[in-house]
C-alpha positions as CSV (number, residue, x, y, z in Angstrom):
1,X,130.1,138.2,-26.7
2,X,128.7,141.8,-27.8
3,X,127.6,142.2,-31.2
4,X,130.5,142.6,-33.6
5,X,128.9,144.4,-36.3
6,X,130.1,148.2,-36.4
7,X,127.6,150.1,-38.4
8,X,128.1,153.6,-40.0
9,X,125.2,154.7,-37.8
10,X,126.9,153.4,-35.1
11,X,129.8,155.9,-35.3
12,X,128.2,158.1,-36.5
13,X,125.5,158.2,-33.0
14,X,129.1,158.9,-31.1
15,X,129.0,162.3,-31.9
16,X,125.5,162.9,-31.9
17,X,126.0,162.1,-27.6
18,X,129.1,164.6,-27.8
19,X,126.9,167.3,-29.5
20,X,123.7,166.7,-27.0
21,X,126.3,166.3,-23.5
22,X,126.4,169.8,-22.0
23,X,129.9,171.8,-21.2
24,X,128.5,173.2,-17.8
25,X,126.0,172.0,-16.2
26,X,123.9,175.2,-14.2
27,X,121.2,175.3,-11.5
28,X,122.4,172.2,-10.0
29,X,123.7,171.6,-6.1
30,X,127.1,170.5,-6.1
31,X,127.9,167.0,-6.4
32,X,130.9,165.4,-5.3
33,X,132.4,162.7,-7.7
34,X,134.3,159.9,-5.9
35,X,137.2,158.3,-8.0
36,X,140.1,156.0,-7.9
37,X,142.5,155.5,-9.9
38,X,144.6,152.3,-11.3
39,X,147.9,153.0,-12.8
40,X,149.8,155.9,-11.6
41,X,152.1,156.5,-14.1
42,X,152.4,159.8,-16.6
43,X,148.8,158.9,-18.1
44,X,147.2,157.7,-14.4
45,X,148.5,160.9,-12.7
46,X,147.6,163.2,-15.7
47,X,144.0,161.7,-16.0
48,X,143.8,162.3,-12.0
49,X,144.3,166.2,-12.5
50,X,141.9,166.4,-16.1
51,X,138.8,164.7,-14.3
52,X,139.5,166.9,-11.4
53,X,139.5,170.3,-13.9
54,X,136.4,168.7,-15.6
55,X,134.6,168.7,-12.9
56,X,135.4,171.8,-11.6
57,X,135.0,173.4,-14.6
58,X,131.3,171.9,-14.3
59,X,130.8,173.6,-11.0
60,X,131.0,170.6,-9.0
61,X,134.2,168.5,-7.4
62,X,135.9,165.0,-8.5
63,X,137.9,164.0,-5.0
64,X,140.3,161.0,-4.9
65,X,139.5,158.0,-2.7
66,X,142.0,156.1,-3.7
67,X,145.2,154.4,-6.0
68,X,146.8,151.3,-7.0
69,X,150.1,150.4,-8.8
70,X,152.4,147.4,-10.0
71,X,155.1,149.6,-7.7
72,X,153.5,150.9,-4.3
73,X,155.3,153.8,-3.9
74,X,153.9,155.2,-7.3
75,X,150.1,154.8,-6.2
76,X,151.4,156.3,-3.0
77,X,153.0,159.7,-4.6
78,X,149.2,160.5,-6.2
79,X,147.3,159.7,-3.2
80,X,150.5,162.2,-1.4
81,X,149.9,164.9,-4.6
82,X,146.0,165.0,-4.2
83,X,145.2,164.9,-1.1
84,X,144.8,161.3,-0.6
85,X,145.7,159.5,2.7
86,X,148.2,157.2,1.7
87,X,146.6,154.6,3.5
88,X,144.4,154.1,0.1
89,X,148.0,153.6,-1.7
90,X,147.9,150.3,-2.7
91,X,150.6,148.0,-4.9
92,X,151.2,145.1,-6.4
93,X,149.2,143.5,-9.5
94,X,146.4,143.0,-7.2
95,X,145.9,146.3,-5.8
96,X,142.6,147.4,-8.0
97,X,141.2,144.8,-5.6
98,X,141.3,146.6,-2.6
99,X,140.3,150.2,-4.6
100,X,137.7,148.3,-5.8
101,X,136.4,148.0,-2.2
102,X,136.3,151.6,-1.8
103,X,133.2,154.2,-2.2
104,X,134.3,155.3,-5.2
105,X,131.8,155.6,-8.5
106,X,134.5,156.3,-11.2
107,X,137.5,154.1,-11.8
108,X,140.3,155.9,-14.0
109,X,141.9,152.3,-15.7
110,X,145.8,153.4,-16.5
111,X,148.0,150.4,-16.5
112,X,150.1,149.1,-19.0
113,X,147.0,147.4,-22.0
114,X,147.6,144.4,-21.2
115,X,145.8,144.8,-17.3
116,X,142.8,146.8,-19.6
117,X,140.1,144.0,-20.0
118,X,140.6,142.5,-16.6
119,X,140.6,145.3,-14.9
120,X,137.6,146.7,-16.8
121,X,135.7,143.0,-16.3
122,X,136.3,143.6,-12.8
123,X,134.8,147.4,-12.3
124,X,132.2,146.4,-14.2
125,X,131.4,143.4,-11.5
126,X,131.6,146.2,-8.8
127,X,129.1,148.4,-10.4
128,X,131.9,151.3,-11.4
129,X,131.8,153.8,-13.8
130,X,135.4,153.5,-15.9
131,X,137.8,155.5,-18.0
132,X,139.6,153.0,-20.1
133,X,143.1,154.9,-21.3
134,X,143.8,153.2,-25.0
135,X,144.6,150.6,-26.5
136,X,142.6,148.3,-24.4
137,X,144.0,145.2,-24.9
138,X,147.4,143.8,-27.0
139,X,145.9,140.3,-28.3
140,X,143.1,138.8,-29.6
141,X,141.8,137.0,-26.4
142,X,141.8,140.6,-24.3
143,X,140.3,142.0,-27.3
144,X,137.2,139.8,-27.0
145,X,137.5,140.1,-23.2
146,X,137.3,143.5,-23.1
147,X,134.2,143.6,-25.5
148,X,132.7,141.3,-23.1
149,X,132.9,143.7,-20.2
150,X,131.6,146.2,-22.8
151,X,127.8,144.7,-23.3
152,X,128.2,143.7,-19.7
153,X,128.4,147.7,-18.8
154,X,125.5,148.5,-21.2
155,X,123.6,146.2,-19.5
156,X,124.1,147.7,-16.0
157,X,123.7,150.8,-17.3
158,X,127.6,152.2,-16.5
159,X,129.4,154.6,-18.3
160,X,132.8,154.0,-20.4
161,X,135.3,156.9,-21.2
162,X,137.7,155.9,-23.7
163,X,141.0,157.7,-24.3
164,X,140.7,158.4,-27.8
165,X,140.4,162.0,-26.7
166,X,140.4,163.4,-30.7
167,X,136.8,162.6,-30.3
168,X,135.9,164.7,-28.1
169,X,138.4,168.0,-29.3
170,X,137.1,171.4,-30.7
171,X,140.0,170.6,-33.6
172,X,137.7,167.6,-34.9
173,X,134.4,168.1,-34.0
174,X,134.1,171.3,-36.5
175,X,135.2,169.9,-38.9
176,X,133.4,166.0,-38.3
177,X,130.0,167.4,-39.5
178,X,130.7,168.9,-42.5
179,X,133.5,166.1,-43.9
180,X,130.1,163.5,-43.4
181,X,127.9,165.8,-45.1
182,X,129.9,165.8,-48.4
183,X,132.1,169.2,-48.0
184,X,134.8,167.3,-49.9
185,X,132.8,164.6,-51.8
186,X,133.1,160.7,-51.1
187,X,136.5,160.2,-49.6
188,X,138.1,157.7,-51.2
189,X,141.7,157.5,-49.1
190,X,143.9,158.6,-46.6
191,X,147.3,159.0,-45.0
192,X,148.1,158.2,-41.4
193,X,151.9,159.1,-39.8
194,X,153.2,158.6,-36.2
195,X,156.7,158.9,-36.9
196,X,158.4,160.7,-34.0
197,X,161.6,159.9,-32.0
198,X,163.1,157.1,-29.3
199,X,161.1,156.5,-25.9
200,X,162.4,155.9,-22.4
201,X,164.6,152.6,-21.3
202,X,164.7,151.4,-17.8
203,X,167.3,149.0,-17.5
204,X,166.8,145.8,-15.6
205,X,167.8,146.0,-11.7
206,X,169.7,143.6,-10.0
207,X,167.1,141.0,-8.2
208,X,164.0,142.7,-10.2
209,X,161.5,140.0,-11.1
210,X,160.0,139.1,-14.9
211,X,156.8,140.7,-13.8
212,X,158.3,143.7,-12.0
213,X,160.9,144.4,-15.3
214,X,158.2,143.7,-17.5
215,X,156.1,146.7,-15.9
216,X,158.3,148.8,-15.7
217,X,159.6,148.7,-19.2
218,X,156.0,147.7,-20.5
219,X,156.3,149.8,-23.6
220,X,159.2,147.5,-25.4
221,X,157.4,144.7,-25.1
222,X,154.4,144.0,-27.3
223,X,153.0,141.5,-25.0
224,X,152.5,144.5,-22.3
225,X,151.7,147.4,-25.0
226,X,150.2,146.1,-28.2
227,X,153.5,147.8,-30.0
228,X,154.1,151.2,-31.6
229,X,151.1,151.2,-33.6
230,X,148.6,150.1,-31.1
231,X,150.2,152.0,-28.4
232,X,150.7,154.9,-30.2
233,X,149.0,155.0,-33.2
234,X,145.7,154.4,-32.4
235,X,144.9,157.9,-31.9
236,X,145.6,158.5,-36.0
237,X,144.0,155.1,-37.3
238,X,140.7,156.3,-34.8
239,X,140.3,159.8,-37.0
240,X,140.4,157.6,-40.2
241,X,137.4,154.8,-38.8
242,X,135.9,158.1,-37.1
243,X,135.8,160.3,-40.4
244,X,135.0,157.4,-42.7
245,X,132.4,156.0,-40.8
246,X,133.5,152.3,-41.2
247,X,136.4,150.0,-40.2
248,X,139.3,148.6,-42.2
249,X,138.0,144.8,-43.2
250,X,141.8,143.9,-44.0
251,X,145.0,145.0,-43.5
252,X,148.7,144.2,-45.0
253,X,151.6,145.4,-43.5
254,X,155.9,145.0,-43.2
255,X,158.0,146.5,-40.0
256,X,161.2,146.4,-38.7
257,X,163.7,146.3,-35.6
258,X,166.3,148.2,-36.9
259,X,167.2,150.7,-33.8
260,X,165.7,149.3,-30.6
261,X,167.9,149.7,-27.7
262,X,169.9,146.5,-27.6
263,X,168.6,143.6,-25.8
264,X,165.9,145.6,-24.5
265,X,162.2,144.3,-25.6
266,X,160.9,142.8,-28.5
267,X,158.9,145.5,-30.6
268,X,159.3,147.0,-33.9
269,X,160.6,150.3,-34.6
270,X,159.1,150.8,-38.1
271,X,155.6,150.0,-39.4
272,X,153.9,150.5,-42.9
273,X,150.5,149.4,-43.3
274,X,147.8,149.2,-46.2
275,X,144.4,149.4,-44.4
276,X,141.6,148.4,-47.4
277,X,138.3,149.7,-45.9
278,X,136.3,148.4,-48.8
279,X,134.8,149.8,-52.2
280,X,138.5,150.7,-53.0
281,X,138.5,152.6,-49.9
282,X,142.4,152.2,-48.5
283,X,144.4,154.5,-45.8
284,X,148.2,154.1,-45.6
285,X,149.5,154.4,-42.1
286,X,152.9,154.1,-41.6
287,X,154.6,154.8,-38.2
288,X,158.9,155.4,-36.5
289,X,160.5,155.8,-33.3
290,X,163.3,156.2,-34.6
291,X,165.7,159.1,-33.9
292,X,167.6,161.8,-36.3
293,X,164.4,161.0,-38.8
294,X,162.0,163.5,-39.8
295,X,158.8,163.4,-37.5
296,X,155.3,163.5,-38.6
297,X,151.9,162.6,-36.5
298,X,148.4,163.3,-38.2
299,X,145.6,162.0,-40.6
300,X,144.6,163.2,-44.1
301,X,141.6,161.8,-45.8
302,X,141.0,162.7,-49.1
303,X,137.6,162.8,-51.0
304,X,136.6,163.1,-54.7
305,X,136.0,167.3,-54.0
306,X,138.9,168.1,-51.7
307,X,140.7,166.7,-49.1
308,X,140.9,167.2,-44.7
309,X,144.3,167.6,-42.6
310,X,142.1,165.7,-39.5
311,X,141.9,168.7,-37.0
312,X,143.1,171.0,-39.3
313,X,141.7,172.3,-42.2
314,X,139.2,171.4,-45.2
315,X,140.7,172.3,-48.8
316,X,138.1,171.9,-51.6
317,X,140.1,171.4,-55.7
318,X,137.6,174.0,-56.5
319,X,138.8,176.9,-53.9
320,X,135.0,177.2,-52.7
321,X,135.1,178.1,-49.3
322,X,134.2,175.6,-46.5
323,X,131.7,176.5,-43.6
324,X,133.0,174.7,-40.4
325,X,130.8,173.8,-37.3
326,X,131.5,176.4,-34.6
327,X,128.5,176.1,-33.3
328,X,128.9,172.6,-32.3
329,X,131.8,173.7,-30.0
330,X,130.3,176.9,-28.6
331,X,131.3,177.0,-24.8
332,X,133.3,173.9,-24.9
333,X,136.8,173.5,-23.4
334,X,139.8,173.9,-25.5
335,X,141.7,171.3,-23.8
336,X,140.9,167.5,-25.3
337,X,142.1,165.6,-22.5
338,X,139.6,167.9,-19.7
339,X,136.7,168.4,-22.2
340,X,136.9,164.0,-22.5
341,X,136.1,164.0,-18.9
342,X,133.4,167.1,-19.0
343,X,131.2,165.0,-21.5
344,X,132.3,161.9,-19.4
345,X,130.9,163.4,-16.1
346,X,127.9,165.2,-18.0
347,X,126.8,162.2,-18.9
348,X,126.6,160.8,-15.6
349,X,124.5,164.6,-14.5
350,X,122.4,164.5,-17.1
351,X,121.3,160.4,-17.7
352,X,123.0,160.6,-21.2
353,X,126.1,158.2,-20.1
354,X,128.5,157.8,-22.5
355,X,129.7,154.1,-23.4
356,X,132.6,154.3,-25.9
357,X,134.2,151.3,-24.8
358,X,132.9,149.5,-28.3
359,X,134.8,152.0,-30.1
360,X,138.2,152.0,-28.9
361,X,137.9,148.2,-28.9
362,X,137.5,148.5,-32.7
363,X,140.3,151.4,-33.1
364,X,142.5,148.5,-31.1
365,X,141.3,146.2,-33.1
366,X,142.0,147.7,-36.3
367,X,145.9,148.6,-35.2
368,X,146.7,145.1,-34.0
369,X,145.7,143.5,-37.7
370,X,148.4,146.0,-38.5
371,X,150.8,144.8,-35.5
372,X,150.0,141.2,-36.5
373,X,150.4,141.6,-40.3
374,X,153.7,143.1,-40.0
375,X,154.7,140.0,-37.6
376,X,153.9,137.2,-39.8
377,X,154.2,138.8,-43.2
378,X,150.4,138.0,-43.8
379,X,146.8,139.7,-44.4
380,X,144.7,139.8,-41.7
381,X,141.3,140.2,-42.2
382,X,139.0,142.2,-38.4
383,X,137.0,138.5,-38.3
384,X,140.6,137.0,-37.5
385,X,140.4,138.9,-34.6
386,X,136.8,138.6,-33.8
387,X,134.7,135.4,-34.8
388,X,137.2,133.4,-37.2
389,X,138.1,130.5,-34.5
390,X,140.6,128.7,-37.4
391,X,141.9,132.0,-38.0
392,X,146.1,131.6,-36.6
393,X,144.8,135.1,-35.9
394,X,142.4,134.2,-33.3
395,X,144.3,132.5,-31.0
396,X,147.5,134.5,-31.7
397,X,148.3,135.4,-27.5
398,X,150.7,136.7,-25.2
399,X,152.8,133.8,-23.5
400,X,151.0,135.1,-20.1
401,X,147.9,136.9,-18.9
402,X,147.0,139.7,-16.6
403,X,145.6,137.3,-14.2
404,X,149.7,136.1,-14.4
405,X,150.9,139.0,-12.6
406,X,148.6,138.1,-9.6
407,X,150.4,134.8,-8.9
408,X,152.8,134.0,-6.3
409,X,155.5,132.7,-8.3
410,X,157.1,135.0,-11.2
411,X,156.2,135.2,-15.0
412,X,157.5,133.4,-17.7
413,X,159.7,135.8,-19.7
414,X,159.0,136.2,-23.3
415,X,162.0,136.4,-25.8
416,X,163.7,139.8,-25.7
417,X,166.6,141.8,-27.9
418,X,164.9,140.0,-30.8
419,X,161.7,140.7,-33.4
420,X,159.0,138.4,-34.9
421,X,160.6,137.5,-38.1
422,X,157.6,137.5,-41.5
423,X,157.0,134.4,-43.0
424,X,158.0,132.5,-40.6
425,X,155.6,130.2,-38.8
């Protein structure tokens, strides 16, 4: 297993490699960049076109070889929209398998989480360069697999793009620098919201199998998406471990199903969590899908001097004006989710490869302690996760695996129209 440890140095030498990876790369011949991609939904098809604009805005070319899908004919519309030959379409929970097989250097990982650490222990078998959409795993088990796969890459000297994007934004990285220098004192706590409305249904078809329903209406299930907060989430609990250059060591949290379509999935609508970071250090994240409520998405740290709207603004209590970093995004791209993929494919120019799959395994970790606290009513401490083995925590699984999906007979189907209840064992 990787080392666990997470050191402020350790976040903090993330955005050191953002500030040293170049926006355009000059004087060089053009290099085409062979990917594939796994995953072809919303996210799949929308990391296709930003690592295709990343590139070109680098003056070289990112070309599809290749898709795979649960459902066939998804894989096969991308190939269709980007000038793929469909032949390289492939479906079916095995179809990374066969794009695996194909000359491509970069995989672009998009599946429902639950698929993220096999999928990612598998490209990093074949010698692949991966982006690994968040969260990258929904239980303890994937968590450590998927950190597996991360020293593994180190060690062959491949490069991991995560999808916590904020890290790699204009919004963040001028104001990063000067929130760790001091600009508003020693933080000392912070507010997290993802509080926004419903999310799509697909309603079961007649003959569909567990595995088929189950993929196509991961989302509700938290077996397939980690739930709201680890879903969704993660982007707003990353700022907080990014800005405050450490991770939460506990957290304590209640939820709730109250409007969940009925009979549909198995996943809160309604979290509140207390995340203690140590020294009296605590952020309170609290996220909805709920409709007709007031919506709300963001991060606010504050500090002993002032306080930060994450990607916003620095206000000081004494007025002083705050210098922000422009320089550090000189020339950069305004757009997080094609600036992600300039550093991504920079890296792989210049020798400087980015490996972030260590921190979004951390971010995921930190949401499910939420995710699980709110389930069982109990505190959950990141070693639960990690290295506890009598932790209930530790061994606290999905009813199936990835690897399930690959069998010839169907998938057990976990409970649904129903939540965990707190307290109870």
């Amino acid at each position: 297993m990787t080392q666990l440890n997470v050191s402020r140095r350790t976040f903090l030498a993330g955005a050191g490699a953002l500030a040293a990876a170049p926006s355009i790369t000059l004087g060089q011949a053009q290099r085409v960049f062979k990917y594939a991609v796994v995953g072809c939904g919303g996210r799949g098809s929308g990391a296709v076109k930003d690592i295709r604009a990343a590139a070109e805005r680098l003056g070289h070319k990112a070309v599809l070889v290749g898709a795979s899908d649960f459902f066939q004919e998804k894989a096969a519309a991308v190939c269709k929209a980007n000038g793929c030959d469909e032949k390289f379409a492939f479906g079916g929970a095995g179809g990374y398998k066969k794009v695996l097989e194909l000359d491509a250097e970069i995989i672009l990982l998009a599946t429902p989480p639950i698929f993220r650490p096999l999928h990612l222990e598998a490209c990093v078998k074949a010698g692949k360069h991966v982006f690994a959409e968040k969260p990258i795993a929904t239980d303890a088990a994937g968590l450590r697999q998927f950190l597996k796969g991360v020293a593994e890459a180190k060690a062959k000297n491949l490069s991991i793009l995560s999808g916590t994007l904020h890290r790699h934004s204009n919004r963040h990285l001028r104001l990063i620098g000067p929130v760790q220098k001091g600009a508003i004192g020693n933080l000392l706590a912070g507010r997290v919201y993802r509080c926004q409305g419903g999310i799509w249904v697909r309603p079961r078809r007649n003959n569909e199998s567990n595995a088929a329903y189950l993929c196509n209406n991961w989302y509700h299930f938290w077996e397939m998406s980690g739930d709201q907060i680890t879903e969704q989430a993660i982007h707003e609990v990353d700022l907080a471990n990014w800005y405050l250059g450490r991770l939460p060591k506990t957290a304590m949290a209640i939820g709730a199903r109250h409007r969940r379509p009925a009979g549909i999935g198995n996943i809160y609508d309604c979290m509140a969590i207390d995340y203690d970071y140590g020294d009296s250090i605590h952020v309170q994240a609290i996220g909805r899908h709920i409709s007709g409520c007031s919506d709300r998405v963001g991060t606010l740290l504050v500090g002993t001097e002032g306080e930060v709207a994450c990607g916003g603004k620095i206000t000081r209590f004494d007025g002083k004006e705050v210098q922000y970093d422009e320089e550090r995004i000189k020339g950069r791209h305004e757009n997080g989710l094609i600036m992600e993929h300039c550093d991504f494919l920079s890296g792989l120019l210049n020798g400087n490869l980015l490996n972030e799959g260590e921190q979004v395994a951390m971010s995921t970790a930190s949401t499910m302690m939420g995710t699980f606290s709110a389930y069982t009513g109990r505190t959950v401490r990141m070693s639960d996760l990690l290295t506890n083995t009598d932790s209930e925590f530790y061994n606290m699984n999905a009813g199936f695996t990835a690897a399930d999906f690959e069998r010839t007979d169907d998938i057990p189907m976990p409970a649904e129209g129903v939540g965990a209840v707190p307290g109870k064992a």
